[in-house]
C-alpha positions as CSV (number, residue, x, y, z in Angstrom):
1,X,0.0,0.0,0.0
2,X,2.8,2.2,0.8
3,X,5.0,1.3,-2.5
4,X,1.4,2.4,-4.5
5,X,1.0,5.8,-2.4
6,X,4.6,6.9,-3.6
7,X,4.3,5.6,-7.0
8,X,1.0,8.2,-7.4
9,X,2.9,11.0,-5.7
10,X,6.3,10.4,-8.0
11,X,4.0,9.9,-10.9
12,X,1.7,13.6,-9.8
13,X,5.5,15.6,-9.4
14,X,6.8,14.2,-13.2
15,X,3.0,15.6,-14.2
16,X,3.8,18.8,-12.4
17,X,7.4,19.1,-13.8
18,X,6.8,18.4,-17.2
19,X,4.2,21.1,-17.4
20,X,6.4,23.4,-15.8
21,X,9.2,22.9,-18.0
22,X,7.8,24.4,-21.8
23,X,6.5,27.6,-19.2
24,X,9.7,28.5,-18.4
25,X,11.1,28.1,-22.0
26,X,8.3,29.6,-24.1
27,X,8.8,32.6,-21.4
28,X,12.5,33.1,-21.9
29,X,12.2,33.2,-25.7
30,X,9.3,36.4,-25.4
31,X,11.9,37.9,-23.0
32,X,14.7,37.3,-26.0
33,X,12.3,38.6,-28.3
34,X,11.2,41.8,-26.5
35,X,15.4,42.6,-25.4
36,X,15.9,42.6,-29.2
37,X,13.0,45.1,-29.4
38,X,14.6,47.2,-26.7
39,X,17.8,47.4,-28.6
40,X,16.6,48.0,-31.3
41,X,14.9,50.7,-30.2
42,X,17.3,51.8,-28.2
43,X,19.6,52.2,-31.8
44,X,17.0,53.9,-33.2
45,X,16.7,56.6,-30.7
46,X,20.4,56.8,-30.4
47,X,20.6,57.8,-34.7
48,X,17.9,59.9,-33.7
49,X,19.4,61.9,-31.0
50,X,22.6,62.1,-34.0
51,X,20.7,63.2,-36.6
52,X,18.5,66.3,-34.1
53,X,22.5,67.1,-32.9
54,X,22.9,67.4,-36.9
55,X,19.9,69.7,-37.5
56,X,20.3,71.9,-34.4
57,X,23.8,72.3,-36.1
58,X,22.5,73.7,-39.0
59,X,19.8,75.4,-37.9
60,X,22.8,77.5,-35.9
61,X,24.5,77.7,-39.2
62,X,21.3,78.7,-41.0
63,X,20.8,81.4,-38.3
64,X,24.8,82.6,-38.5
65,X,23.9,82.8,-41.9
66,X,21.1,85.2,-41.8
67,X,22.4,87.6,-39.8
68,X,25.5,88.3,-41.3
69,X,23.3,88.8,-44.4
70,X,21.2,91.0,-42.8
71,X,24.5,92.6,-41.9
72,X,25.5,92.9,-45.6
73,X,22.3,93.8,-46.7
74,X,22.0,97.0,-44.4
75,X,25.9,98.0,-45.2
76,X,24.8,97.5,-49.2
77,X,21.9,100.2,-48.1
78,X,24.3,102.6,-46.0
79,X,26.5,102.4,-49.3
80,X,24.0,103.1,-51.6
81,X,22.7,105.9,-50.0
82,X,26.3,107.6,-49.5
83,X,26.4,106.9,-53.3
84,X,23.4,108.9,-53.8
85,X,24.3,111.9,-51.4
86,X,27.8,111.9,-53.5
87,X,25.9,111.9,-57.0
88,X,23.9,115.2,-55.4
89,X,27.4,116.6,-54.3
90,X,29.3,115.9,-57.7
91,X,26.0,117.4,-59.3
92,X,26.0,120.6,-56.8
93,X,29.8,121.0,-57.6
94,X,29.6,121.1,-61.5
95,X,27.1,123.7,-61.4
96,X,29.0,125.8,-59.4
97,X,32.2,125.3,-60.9
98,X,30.0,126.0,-64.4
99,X,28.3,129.3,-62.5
100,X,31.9,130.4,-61.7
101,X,33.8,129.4,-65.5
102,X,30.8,131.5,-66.6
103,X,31.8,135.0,-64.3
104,X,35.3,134.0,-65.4
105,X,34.7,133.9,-68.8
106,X,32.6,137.3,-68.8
107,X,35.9,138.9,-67.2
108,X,38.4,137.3,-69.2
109,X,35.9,139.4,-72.4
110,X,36.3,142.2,-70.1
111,X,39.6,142.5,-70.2
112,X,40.5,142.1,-74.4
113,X,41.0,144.9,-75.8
114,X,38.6,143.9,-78.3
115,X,36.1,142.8,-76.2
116,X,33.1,144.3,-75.2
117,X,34.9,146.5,-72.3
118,X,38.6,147.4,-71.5
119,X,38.2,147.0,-67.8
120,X,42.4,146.8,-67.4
121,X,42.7,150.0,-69.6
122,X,40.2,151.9,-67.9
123,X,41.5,150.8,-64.4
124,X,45.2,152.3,-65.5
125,X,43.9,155.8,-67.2
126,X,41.5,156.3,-64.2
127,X,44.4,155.7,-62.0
128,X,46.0,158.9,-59.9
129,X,49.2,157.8,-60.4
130,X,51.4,155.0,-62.0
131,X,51.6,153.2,-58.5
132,X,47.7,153.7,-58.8
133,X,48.2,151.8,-61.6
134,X,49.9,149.3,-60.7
135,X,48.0,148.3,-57.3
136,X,44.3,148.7,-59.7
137,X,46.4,145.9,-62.1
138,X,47.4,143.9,-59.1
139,X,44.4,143.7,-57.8
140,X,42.4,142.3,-60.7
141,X,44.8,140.1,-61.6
142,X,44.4,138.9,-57.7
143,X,41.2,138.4,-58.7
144,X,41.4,136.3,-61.5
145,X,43.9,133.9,-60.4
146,X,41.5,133.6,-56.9
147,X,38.6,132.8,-59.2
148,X,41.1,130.4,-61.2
149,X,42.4,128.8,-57.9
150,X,38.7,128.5,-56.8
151,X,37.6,126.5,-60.0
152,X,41.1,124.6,-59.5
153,X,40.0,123.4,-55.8
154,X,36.4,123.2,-57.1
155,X,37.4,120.3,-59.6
156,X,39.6,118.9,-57.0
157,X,36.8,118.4,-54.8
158,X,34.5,116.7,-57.7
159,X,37.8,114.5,-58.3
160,X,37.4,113.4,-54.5
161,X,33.5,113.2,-54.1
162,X,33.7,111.0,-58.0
163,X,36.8,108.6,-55.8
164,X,34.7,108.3,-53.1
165,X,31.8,107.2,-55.4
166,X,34.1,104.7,-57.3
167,X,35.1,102.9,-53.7
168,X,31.3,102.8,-52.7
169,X,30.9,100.8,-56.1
170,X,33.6,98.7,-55.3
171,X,32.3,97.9,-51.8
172,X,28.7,97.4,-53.2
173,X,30.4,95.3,-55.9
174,X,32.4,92.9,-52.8
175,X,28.7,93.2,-50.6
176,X,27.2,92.0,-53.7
177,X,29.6,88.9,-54.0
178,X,29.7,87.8,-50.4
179,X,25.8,88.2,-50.5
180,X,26.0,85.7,-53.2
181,X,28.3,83.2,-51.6
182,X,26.0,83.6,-48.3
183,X,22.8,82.3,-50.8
184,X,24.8,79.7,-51.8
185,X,25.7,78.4,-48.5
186,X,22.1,78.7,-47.1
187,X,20.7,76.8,-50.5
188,X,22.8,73.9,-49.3
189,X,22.3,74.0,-45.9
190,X,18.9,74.0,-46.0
191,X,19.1,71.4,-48.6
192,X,21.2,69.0,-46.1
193,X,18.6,70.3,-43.0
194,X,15.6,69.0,-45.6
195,X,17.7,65.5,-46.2
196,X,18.5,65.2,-42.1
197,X,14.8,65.9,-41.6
198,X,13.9,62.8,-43.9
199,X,15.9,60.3,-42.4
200,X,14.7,61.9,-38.6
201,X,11.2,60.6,-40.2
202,X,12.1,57.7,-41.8
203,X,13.9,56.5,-38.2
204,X,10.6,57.6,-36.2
205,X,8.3,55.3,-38.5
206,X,11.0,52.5,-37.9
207,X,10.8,53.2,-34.0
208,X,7.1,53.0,-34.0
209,X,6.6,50.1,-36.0
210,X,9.7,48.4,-33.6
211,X,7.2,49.5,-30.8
212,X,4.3,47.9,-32.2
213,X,6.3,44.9,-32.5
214,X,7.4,45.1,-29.1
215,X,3.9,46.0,-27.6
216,X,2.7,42.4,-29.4
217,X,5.2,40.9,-28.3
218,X,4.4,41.7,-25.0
219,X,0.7,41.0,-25.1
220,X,1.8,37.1,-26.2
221,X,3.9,36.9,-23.1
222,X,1.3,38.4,-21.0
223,X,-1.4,35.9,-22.7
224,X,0.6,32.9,-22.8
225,X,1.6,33.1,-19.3
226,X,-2.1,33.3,-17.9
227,X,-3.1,30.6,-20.1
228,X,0.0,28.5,-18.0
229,X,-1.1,29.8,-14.9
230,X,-5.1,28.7,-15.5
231,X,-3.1,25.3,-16.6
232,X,-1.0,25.2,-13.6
233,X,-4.3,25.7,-11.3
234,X,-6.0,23.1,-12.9
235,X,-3.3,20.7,-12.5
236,X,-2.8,21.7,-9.1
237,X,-6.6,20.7,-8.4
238,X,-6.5,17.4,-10.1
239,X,-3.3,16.8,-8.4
240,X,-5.2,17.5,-5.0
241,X,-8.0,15.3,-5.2
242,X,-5.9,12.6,-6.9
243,X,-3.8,12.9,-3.0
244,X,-6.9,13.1,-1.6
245,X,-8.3,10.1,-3.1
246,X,-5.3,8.3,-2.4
247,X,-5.5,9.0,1.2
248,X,-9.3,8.1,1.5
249,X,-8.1,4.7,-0.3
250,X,-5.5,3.8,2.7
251,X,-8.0,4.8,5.2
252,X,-10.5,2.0,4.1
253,X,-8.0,-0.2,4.0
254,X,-6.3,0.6,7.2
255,X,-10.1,-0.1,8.4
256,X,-10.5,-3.1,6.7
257,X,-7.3,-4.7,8.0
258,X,-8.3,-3.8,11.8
259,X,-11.5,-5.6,11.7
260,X,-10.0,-8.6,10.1
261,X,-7.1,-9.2,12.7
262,X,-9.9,-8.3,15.5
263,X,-12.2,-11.3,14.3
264,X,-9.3,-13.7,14.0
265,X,-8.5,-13.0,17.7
266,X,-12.3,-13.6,19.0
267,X,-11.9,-17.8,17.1
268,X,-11.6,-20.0,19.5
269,X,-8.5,-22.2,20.3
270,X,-10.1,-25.7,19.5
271,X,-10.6,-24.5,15.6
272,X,-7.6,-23.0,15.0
273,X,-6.5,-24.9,12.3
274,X,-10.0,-24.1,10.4
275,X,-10.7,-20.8,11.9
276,X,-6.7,-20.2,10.2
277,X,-7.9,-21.2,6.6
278,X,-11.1,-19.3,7.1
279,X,-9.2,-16.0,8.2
280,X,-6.5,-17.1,5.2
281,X,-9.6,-17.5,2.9
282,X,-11.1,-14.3,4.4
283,X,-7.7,-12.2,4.0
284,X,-7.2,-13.1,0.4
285,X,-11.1,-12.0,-0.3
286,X,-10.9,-8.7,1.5
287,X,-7.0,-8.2,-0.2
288,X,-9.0,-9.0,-3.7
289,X,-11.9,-6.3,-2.4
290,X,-9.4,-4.0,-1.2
291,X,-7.5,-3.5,-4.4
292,X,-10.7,-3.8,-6.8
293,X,-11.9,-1.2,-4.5
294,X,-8.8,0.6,-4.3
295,X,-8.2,1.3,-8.5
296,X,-11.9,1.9,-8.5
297,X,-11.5,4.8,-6.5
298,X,-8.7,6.1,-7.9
299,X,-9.3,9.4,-10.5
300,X,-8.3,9.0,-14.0
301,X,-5.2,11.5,-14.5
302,X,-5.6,13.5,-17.7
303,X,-2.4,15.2,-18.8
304,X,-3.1,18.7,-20.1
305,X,-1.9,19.4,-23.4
306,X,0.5,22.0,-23.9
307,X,-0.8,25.2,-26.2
308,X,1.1,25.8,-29.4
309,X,3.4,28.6,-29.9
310,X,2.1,31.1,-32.1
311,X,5.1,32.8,-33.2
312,X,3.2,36.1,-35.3
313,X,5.7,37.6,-37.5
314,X,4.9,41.4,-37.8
315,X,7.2,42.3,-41.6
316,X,8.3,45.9,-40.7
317,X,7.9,47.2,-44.0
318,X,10.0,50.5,-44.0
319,X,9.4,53.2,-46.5
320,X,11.9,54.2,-48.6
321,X,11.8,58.2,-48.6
322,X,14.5,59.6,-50.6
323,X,15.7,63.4,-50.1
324,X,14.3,65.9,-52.7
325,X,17.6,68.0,-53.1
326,X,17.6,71.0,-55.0
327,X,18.1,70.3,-59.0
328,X,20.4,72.2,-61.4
329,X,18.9,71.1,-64.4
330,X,16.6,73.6,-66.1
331,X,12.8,73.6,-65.6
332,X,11.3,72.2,-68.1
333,X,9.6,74.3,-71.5
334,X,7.2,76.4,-70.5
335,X,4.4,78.9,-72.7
336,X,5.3,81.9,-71.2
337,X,2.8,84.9,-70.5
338,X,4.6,88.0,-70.4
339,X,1.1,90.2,-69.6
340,X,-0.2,87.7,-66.8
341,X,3.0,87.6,-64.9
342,X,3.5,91.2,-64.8
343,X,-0.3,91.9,-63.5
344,X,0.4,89.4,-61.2
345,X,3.4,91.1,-59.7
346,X,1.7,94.4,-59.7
347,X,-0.8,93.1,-57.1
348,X,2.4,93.1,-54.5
349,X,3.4,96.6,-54.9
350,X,4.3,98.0,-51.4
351,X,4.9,94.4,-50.0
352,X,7.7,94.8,-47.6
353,X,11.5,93.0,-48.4
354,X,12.5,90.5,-46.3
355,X,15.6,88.6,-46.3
356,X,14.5,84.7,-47.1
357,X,10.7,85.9,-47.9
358,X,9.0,83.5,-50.2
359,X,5.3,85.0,-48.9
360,X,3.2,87.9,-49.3
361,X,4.0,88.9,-45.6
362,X,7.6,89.3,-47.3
363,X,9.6,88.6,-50.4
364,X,13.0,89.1,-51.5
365,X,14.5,89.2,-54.6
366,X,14.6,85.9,-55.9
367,X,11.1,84.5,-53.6
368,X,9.3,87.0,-55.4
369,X,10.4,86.0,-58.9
370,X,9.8,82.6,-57.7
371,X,6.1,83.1,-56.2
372,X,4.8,85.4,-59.0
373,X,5.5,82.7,-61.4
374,X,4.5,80.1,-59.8
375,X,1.0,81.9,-59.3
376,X,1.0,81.9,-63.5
377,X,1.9,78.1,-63.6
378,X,5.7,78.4,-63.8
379,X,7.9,76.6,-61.7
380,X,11.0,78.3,-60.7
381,X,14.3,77.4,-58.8
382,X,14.1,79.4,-55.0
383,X,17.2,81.5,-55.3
384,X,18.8,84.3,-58.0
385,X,22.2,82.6,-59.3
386,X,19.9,79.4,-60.2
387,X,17.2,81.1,-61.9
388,X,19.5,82.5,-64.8
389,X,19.4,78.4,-66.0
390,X,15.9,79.0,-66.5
391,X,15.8,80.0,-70.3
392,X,17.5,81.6,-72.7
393,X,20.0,84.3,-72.3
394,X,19.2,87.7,-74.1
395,X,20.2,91.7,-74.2
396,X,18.2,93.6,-71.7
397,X,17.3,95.9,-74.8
398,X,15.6,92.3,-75.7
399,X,13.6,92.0,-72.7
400,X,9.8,91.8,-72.7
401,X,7.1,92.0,-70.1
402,X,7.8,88.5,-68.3
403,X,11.4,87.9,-68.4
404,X,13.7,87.7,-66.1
405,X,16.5,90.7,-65.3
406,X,19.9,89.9,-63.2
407,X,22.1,92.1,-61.8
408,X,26.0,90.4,-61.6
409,X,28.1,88.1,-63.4
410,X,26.3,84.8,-65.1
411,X,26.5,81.9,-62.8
412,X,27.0,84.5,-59.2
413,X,24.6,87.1,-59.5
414,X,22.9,88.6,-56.8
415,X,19.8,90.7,-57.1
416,X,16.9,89.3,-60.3
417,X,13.8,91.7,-61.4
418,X,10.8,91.0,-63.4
419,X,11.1,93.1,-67.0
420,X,7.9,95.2,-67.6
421,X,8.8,96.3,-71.4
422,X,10.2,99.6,-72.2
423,X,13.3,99.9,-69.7
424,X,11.0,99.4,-66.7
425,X,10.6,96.4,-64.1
426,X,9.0,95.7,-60.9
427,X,11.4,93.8,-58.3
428,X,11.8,93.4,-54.1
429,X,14.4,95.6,-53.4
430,X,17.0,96.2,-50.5
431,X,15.7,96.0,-46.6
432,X,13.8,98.9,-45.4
433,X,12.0,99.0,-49.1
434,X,8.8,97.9,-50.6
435,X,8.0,95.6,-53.8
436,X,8.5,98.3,-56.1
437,X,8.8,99.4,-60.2
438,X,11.8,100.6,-61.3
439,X,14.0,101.1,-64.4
440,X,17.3,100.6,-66.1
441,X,18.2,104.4,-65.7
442,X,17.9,104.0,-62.0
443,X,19.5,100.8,-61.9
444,X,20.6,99.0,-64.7
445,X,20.6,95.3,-64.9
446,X,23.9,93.0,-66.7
447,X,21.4,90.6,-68.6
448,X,18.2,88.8,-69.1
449,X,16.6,85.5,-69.4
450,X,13.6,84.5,-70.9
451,X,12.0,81.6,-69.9
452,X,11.1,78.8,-71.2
């Protein structure tokens, strides 16, 4: 009876242990699963953190950028009006030193003999005495070289004012340049910020798709370990009544055995040898009803089957986002309106410049160009030195309503107006100025460009 109790509790803890053993696994492969997830993630975050270091960078740039354009800008405005309070001086200067040639002239008559007067002659025969004479003589000829050495200092004086004039040109010509190569830089930085900006997006899809994995992954641990614990319980319970079946089992027999060796002992002496085969007869029956009634009592044992591992594999499909960088091949052919684009830039007269404007709160040069257009249909590149690729180059005595005027050499110029026909056009000018018309006599452009 003993050897059959331990056989059911070696038999219930193998039952127990087998169960247990697939928990434990299936558990530690989730945990694998959702560490991968984690690093993953965690690699993600870290080309993340990289690539915001990246654009903070050139944001910084972006803003160094601006201001020392702004910078340039408001020194190209300084210059320009010094070069305008110089053309007023030059012009003041050459009508006084014309006013004065003129006085100078009407003496120098004066003084001929054959001239209209004979100022010199009447100065000596009106004179008192020959040292009379001589002083009156003196003292027109003081005169004359005074007026002489005023026109002298006169022209001296235009020489300067027309110097200073020619080294604001060549400062507005070096502003010009550095304004250009300032453009550039902040074309390709904000092409490389737009690229960085991608690839920050692309990673953040990848992160939340790793996360959704991750989350799944976790909701499988989370249901395949309750569905073990619900199978653990019910093991647990058929593993309790099996004991307590077994222990019901060896009470009735403890029983049984206790009333047979009490009515052996009440036989009497005399039929021993009888009363022994009896009680032998006796034992063997009850042994027989013992053990029939032992396995009858016994619960059958079902062994739980073990659930199957659904493994879901979630395909993280990235998207494949490619950069769009700016393009140096010409826009394509275009049918050209001259009349619509230049009533459409007329509707932004008095729209104030702004450095980097691309808007109607604020345009300059180039964002206007690009924006009127683009309001008739016609794509343009954003800044000046790549909208001279598109179209043709021409005179600016060729232009026409619609095309395009640049100031500066081909391939680094650095101001571009809209022609209006007949020497006129209608641009964003310089900081503190308004979307204006204007024309070639004011300022002249160096070509034009009609597009195609």
């Amino acid at each position: 009876m003993k050897k059959r109790i331990l056989s059911l509790l070696l038999v219930s803890s193998i039952v127990l242990t087998s169960a247990a053993a697939p928990t434990l696994v299936f558990a530690s492969d989730f945990d694998n699963k959702i560490e991968e997830k984690n690093q993953e993630i965690s690699d993600l975050q870290n080309q993340q953190a990289s690539i915001q270091s990246q654009v903070a960078t050139l944001e910084s740039d972006v803003t160094a950028i601006n201001e020392k354009a702004q910078t340039l800008l408001q020194q190209q405005g300084d210059l320009r009006a010094d070069s305008e309070k110089l053309k007023q001086e030059i012009a003041d200067l050459k009508v006084r030193i014309e006013k004065r040639e003129e006085a100078i002239q009407k003496q120098a008559r004066d003084v001929q003999v054959n001239g209209q007067s004979t100022n010199f002659i009447d100065a000596v025969l009106e004179a008192d005495s020959l040292t009379d004479a001589i002083g009156r003589v003196q003292a027109m000829t003081t005169i004359v070289n005074a007026n002489k050495d005023l026109v002298d200092q006169q022209k001296a004086d235009q020489e300067a004012v027309e110097a200073k004039k020619a080294e604001n040109d060549d400062k507005l010509a070096e502003i010009a340049a550095n304004q250009f190569e300032l453009e550039t830089q902040l074309g390709d930085l904000q092409a490389k910020q737009a690229d960085l900006n991608v690839l920050q997006a692309e990673l953040a899809v990848q992160q939340a798709s790793k996360e959704d994995e991750k989350a799944d992954l976790e909701k499988q641990k989370e249901e395949y370990e309750a569905e073990q614990a619900r199978i653990a319980a019910e093991e647990a319970a058929a593993a309790a009544r099996e004991q307590a079946a077994q222990e019901a089992a060896a009470q009735e027999a403890a029983a049984a055995e206790a009333a047979t060796q009490e009515a052996a002992s009440s036989e009497s002496s005399t039929s021993n040898s009888t009363t022994s085969n009896s009680t032998t007869n006796s034992s063997t029956t009850t042994d027989t009803t013992q053990g029939s009634s032992s396995q009858g009592g016994g619960s059958t044992n079902t062994t739980p089957s073990t659930p199957a591992n659904n493994n879901n594999s979630n395909n993280n499909q990235g998207s494949n986002n490619s950069g769009n960088g700016a393009s140096n091949t010409p826009a394509p052919a275009q049918t050209v309106n001259g009349s619509a684009i230049v009533a459409e830039a007329m509707k932004y007269i008095g729209t104030p410049y702004v450095w980097g404007g691309t808007t109607p709160d604020g345009f300059d040069c180039s964002g206007f160009t690009q924006y009127v257009f683009a309001k008739v249909g016609i794509s343009l590149p954003r800044v000046t030195y790549a909208q001279e690729f598109s179209g043709t180059v021409i005179s600016i005595n060729e232009a026409k309503a619609g095309d395009l005027l640049f100031w500066g050499s081909r391939g680094s110029t650095h101001h571009v107006a809209i022609a209006m026909g007949n020497g006129q056009y209608v641009h964003a000018p310089t900081p503190g100025q308004n979307v204006s018309v204007s024309s070639y006599s004011y300022y002249s452009p160096d070509f034009a460009v009609r597009v195609n």
